[in-house]
LUMVODREN-798278 format. One line per 2 residues: their letters; for each residue x, y, z of C-alpha. Coordinates in nm, 3 decimals, always signed. Layout:
% residues N
A> X:Y:Z ~ ...
This chain:
% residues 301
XX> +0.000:+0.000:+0.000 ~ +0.142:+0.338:-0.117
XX> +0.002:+0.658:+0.068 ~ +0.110:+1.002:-0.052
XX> +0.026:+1.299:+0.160 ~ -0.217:+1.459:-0.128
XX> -0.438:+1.148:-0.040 ~ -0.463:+1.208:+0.322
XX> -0.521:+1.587:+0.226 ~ -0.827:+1.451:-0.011
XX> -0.976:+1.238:+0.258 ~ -0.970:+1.521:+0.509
XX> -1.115:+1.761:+0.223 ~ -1.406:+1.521:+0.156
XX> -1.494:+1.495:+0.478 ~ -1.495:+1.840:+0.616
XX> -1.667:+1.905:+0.280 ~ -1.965:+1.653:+0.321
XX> -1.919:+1.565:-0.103 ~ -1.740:+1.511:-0.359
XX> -1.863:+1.851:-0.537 ~ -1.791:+2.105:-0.256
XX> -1.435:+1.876:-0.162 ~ -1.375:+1.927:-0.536
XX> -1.449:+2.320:-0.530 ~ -1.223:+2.392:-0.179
XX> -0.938:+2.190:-0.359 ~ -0.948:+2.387:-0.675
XX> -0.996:+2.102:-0.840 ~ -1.294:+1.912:-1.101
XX> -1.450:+1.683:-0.967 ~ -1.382:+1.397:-1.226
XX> -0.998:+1.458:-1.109 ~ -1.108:+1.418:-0.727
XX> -1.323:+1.094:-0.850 ~ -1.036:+0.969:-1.009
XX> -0.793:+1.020:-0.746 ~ -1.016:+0.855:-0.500
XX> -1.064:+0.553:-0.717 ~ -0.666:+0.545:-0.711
XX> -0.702:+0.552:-0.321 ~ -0.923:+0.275:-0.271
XX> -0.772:+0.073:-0.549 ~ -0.405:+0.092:-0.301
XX> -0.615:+0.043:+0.030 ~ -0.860:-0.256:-0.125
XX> -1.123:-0.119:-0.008 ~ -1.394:+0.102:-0.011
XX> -1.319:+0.425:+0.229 ~ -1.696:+0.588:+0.150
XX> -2.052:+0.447:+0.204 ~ -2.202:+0.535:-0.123
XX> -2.511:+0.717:-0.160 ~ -2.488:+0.852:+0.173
XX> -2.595:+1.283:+0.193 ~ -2.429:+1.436:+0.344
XX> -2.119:+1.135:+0.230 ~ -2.022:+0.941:+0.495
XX> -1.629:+0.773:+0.548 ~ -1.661:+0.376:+0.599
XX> -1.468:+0.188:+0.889 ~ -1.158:+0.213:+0.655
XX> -1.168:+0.615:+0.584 ~ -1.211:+0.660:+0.957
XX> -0.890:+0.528:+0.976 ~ -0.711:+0.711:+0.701
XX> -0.899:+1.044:+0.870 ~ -0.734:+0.995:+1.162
XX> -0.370:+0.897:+1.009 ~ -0.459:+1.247:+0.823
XX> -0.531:+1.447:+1.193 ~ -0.243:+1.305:+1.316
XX> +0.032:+1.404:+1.003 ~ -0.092:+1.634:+0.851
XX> -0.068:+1.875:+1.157 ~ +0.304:+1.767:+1.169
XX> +0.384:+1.864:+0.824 ~ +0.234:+2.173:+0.813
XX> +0.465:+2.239:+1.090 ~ +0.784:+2.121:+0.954
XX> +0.710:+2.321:+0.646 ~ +0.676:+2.645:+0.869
XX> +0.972:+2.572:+1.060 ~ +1.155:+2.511:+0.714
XX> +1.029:+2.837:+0.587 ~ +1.144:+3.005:+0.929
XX> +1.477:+2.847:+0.852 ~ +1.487:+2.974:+0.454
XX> +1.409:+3.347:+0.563 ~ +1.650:+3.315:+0.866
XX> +1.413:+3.385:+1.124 ~ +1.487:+3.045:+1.315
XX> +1.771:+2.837:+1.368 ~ +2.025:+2.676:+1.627
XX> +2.299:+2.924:+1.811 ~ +2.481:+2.707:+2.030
XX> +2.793:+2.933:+2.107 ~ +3.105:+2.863:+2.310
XX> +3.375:+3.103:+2.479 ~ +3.707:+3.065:+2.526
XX> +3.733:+3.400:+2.713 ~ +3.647:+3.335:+3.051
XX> +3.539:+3.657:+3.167 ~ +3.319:+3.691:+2.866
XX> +3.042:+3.600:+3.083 ~ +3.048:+3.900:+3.248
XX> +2.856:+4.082:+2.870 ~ +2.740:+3.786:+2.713
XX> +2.441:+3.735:+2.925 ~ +2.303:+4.098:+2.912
XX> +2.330:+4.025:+2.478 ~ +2.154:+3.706:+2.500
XX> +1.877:+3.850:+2.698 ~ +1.840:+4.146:+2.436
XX> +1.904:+3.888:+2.155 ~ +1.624:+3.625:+2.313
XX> +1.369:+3.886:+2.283 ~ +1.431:+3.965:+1.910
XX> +1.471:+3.644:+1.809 ~ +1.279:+3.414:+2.032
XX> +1.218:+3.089:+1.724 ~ +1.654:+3.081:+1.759
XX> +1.785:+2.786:+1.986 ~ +2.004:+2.941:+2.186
XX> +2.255:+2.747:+2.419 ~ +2.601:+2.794:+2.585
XX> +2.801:+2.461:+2.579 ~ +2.980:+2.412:+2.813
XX> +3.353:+2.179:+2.810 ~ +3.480:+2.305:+2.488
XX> +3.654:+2.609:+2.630 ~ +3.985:+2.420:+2.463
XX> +3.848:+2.295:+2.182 ~ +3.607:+2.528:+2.052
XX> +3.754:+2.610:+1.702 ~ +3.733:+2.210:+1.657
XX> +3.395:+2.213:+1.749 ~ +3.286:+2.483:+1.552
XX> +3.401:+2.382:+1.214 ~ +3.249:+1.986:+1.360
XX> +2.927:+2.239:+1.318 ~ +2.886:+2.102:+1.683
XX> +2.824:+2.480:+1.771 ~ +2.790:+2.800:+1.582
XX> +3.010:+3.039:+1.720 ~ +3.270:+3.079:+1.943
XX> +3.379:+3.431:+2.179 ~ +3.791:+3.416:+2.088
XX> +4.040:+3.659:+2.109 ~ +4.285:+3.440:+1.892
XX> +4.188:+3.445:+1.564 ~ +4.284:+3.155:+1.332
XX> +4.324:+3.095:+0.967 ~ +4.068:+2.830:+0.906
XX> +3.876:+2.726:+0.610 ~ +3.501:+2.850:+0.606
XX> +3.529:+3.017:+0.913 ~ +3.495:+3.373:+0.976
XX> +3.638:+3.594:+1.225 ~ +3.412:+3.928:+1.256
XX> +3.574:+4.197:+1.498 ~ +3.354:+4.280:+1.807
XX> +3.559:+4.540:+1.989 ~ +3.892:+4.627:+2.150
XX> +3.984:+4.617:+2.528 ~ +4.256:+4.696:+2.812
XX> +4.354:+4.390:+3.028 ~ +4.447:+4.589:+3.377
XX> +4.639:+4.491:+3.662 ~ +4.418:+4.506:+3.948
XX> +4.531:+4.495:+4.338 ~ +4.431:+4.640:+4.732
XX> +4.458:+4.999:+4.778 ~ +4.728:+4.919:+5.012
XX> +4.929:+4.719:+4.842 ~ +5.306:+4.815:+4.783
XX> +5.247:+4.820:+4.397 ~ +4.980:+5.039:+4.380
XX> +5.225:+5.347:+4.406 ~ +5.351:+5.259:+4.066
XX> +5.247:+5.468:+3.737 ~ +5.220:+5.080:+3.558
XX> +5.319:+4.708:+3.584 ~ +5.592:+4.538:+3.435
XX> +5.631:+4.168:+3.422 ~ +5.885:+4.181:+3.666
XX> +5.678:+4.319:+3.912 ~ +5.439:+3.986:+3.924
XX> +5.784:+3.760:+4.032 ~ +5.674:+3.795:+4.390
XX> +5.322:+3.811:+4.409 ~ +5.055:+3.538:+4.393
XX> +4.821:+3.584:+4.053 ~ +4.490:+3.522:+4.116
XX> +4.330:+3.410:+3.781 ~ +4.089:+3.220:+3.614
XX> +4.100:+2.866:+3.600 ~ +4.242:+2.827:+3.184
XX> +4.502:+2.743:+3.035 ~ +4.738:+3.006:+3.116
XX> +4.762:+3.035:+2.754 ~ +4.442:+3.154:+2.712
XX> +4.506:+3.410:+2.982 ~ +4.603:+3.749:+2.872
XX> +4.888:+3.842:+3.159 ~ +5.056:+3.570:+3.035
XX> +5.017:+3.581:+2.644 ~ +5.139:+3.934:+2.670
XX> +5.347:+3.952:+2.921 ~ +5.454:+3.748:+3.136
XX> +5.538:+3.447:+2.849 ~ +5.757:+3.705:+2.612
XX> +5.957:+3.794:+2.908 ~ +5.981:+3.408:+3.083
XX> +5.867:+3.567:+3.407 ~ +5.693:+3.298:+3.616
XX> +5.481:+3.480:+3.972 ~ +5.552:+3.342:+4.337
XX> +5.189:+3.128:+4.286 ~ +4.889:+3.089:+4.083
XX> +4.525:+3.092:+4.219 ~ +4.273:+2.956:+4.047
XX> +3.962:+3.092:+4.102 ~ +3.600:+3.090:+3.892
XX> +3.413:+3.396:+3.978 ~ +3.498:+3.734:+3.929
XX> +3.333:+3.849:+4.253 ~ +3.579:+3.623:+4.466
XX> +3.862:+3.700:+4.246 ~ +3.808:+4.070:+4.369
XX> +3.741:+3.966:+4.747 ~ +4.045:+3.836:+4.763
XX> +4.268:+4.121:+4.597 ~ +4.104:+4.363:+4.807
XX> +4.200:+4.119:+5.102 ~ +4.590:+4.140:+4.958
XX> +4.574:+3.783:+4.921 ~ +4.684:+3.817:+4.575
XX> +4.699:+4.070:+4.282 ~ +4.519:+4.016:+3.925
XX> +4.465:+4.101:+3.556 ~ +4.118:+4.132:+3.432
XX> +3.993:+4.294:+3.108 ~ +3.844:+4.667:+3.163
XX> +3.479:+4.589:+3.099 ~ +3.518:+4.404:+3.414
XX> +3.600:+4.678:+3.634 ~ +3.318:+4.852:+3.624
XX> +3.265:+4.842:+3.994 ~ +3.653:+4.868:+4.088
XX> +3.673:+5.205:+3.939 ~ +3.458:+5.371:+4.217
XX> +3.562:+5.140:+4.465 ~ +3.869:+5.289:+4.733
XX> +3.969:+4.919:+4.824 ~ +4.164:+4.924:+4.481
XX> +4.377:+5.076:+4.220 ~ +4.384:+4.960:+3.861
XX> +4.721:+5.029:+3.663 ~ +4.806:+4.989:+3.291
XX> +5.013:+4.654:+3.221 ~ +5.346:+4.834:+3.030
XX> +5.397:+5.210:+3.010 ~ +5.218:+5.213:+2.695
XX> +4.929:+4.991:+2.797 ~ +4.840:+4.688:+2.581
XX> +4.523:+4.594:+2.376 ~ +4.357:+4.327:+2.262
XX> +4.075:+4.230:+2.022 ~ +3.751:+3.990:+2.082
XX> +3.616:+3.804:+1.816 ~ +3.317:+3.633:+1.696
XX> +3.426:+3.312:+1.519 ~ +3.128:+3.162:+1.302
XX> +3.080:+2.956:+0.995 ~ +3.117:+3.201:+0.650
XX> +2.751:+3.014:+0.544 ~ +2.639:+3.136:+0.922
XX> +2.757:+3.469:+0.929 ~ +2.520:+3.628:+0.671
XX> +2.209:+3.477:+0.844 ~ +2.006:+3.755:+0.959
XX> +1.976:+3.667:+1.340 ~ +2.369:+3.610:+1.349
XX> +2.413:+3.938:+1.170 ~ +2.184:+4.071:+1.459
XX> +2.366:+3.899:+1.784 ~ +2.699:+4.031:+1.635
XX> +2.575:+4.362:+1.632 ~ +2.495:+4.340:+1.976
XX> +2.802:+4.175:+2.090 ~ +2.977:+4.493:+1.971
XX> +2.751:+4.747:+2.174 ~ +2.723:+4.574:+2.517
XX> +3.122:+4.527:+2.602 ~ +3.200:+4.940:+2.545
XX> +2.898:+5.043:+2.775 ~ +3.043:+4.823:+3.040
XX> +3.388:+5.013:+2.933 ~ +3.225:+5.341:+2.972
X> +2.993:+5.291:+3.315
């Protein structure tokens, strides 16, 4: 037995219709065609799926059935065709994203809540565990984008610019450093670092500075929140390096002093890795856009 969708639309038709004729007009169809198409039907099923001669026409024991295999799909497809049409005119879709900047939680959340509300048929998800593998995972289309401040040449994937920022050395008001006009990596050879808990690779007092001049501090803490990372450096347990958007509250704060790391300062530049067939999409256009705006108000508060 071969059923096609068009004959579980026709059974449907017929009976909401009560006859062939009015079926026939609703379907923009003659009837002959509708006739012959339910001939075909019964023919497959072997059976006759209308009691003849019935006003208004009745389904027999076997069109009940078929009726309700048409309640049951039909409802279904109609659905998956609107979800596919949501996905053609990029109004729906999966963003599953992944960060390898830890401290990127700290802007993120306020953009997904702005971006949830524009965009509320988009699946959106942090995953979590591929901090140090989240280039991998992104061209394994296992997620769609990835917060990075290393960007990497890699085929079909993009790396749009979100903005720039100041990693600053951060310690207690009274601690002996925070008479200096900036840091050096010399100046971190006695004290205890109190970071997050990466890769130190991935962090970006040692990318910039400490690893170029092979200076190694007294002791590492790890630690996962920023709030407890700035308990304890107001406690002069330890001194740290987080990026400026961070230190929103610091800045008005007389427990601590934020310096520049170098004379000069140094800079560095977050990224939104995606897919290239990704980054045109409308609501990834969109998220981008607002990835860009959050980070400098927290810069500027």
């Amino acid at each position: 037995m071969y059923i096609e969708f068009r004959h579980l639309r026709t059974i449907k038709a017929i009976h909401e219709a009560g006859g062939l004729a009015r079926a026939a007009e609703a379907m923009n169809i003659t009837q002959s065609a509708l006739s012959h198409q339910v001939k075909g039907l019964e023919d497959q099923v072997g059976m006759d799926l209308f009691v003849r001669r019935s006003k208004p026409l009745k389904l027999s024991a076997a069109g009940v059935k078929l009726l309700r295999l048409a309640e049951r799909v039909l409802p279904e497809m109609e659905a998956l065709e609107e979800d596919f049409r949501s996905l053609k005119s990029g109004r729906s879709g999966r963003l599953h994203i992944a960060i390898e900047c830890h401290a990127c939680f700290e802007w993120l959340f306020p953009v997904l809540e702005q971006f949830r509300k524009a965009w509320p048929d988009v699946d959106v998800d942090i995953r979590a565990g591929l901090a140090f593998d989240a280039l991998n995972a992104l061209q394994r289309e296992e997620v769609d984008l990835v917060i990075s401040s290393d960007p990497e040449d890699l085929d079909r994937i993009d790396f749009s610019p979100l903005f720039d920022y100041s990693p600053v050395f951060v310690a207690a008001a009274s601690h002996p450093l925070a008479a200096k006009d900036w840091i050096e990596a010399e100046d971190f050879r006695d004290e205890v670092l109190i970071a997050y808990p990466v890769d130190r690779s991935r962090l970006d007092v040692f990318q910039m500075l400490l690893m170029p001049a092979k200076v190694e501090p007294r002791a590492i803490r790890r630690v996962e929140l920023t709030a407890v990372i700035l308990l304890l450096v107001a406690s002069n347990r330890g001194v740290t390096v987080l990026p400026d958007w961070v230190l929103r509250e610091v800045k008005v704060s007389s427990d601590y002093v934020t310096k520049p790391l170098t004379k000069n300062g140094v800079t560095r530049r977050m990224y939104a890795a995606t897919r290239d067939d990704d980054t045109r999409k409308p609501f990834m256009a969109h998220l981008i856009k607002l990835a860009r705006a959050e980070p400098v108000k927290l810069q500027r508060a």
